[in-house]
C-alpha positions in Angstrom: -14.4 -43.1 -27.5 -11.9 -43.2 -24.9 -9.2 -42.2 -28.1 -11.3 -39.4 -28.9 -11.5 -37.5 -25.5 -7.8 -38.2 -24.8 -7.4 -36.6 -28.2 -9.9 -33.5 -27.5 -8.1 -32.9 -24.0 -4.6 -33.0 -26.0 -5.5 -30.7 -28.0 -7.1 -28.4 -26.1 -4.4 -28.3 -23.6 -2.3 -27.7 -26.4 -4.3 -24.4 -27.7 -4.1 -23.4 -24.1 -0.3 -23.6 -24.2 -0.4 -21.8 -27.8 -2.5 -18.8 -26.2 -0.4 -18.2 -23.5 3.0 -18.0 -24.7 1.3 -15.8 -27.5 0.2 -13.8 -24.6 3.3 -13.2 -23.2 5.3 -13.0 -26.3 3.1 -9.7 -27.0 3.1 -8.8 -23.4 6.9 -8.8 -23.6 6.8 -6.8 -26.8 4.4 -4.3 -25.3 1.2 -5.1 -27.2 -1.6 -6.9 -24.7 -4.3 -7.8 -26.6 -7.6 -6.4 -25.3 -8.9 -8.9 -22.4 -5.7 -10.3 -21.7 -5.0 -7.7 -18.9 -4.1 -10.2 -15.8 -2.9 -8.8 -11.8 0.4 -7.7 -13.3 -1.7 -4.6 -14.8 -1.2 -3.2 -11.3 1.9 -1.3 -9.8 2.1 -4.0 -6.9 1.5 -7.1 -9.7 4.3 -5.8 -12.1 6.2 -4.9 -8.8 5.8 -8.6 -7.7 4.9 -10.4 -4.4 4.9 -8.6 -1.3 5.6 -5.5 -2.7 3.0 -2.2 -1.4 2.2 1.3 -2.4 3.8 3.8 -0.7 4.2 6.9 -2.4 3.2 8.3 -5.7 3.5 11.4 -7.9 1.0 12.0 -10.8 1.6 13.8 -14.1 -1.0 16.1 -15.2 -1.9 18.9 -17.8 -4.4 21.2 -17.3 -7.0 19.1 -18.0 -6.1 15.3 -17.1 -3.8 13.0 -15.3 -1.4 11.2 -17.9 0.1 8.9 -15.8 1.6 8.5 -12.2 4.6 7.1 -11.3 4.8 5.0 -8.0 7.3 3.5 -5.4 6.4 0.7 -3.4 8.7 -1.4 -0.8 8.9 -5.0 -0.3 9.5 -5.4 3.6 10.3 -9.2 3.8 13.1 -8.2 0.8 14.1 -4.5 1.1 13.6 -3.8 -2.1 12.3 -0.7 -3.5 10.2 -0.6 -6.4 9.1 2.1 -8.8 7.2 2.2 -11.8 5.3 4.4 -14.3 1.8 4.0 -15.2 0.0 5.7 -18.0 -3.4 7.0 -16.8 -6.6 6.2 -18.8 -6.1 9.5 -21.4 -2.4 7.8 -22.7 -3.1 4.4 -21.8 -2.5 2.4 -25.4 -0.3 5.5 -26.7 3.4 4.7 -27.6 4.5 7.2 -26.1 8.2 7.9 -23.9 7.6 6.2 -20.5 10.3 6.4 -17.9 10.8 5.3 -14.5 14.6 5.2 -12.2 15.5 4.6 -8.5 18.6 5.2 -7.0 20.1 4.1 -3.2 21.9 6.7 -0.8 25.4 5.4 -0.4 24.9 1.9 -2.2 27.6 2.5 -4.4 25.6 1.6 -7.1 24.7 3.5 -10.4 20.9 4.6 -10.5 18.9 2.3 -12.4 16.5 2.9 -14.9 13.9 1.7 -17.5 12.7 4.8 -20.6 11.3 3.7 -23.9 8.1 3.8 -25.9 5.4 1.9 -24.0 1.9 2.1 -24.5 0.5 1.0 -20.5 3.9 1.6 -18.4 8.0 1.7 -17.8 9.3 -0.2 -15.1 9.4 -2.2 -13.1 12.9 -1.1 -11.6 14.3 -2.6 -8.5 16.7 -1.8 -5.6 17.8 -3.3 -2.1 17.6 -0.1 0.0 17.5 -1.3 3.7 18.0 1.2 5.4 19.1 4.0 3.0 17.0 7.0 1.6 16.0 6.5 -2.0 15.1 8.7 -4.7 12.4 7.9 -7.1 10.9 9.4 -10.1 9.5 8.9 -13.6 8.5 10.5 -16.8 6.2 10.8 -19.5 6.4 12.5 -23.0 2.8 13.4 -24.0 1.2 15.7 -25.7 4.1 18.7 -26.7 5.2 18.4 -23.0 7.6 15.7 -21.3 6.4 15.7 -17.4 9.3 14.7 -15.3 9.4 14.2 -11.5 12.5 13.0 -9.4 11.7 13.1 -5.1 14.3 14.3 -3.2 16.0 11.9 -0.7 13.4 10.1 1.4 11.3 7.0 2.6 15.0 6.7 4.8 15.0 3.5 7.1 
């Protein structure tokens, strides 16, 4: 008896094991299956830890938002954060997702994430302390590529 529920718990921690690294093996290919969404669906849980909202800029046609691109800041780190969500009409579309941040006088190039993503591009990360950043993203939908790109700002 004893043999048998060693065995059962074995195996079923086993088949856990199996089902997660599946998980993120399609997670890191881009293809979530349906009810495997987790807190990383989130700007803030893709961003990591500590990270918060605090500016955005949506992409819409005429008739619907396609997806919003967002910057958030990690105070404890100084790092900046942007990344671009698709919006419930492109959400599970392969479609051209980008999203970049660059530092004012960090002497760095700007950095950026653009491919074919069906839920968002990103997340892209930069210490800014206390330099002006500019953020921005892009989505190819429809016969249209919406692009934004802020100006200098969120200085400090």
């Amino acid at each position: 008896m004893r043999t048998s529920v060693r065995r059962s718990a074995v195996v079923s921690v086993r088949r856990s094991a199996v089902i997660a690294s599946a998980v993120a093996a399609l997670a890191a290919l881009g293809a979530v299956p349906a009810g495997a969404a987790s807190a990383a669906a989130t700007p803030a849980g893709v961003c990591g830890s500590g990270y918060t909202q605090i500016d955005s800029h949506a992409f819409r046609n005429s008739s619907a938002e396609l997806a919003r691109v967002y910057l958030l800041y990690n105070a404890s780190t100084k790092f900046n954060c942007v990344v671009t969500f698709h919006a419930s009409a492109t959400s599970g579309h392969a479609l051209t997702t980008g999203a970049w941040l660059d530092v004012d006088g960090d002497g760095k190039e700007q950095v950026k994430d653009q491919g074919t993503y069906s839920s968002y591009a990103g997340p892209v990360r930069l210490a800014a302390g206390s330099h002006c950043v500019k953020w921005g993203g892009m989505i190819e939908a429809g016969v249209g590529t919406y692009t934004y790109t802020s100006p200098w700002s969120h200085c400090g």
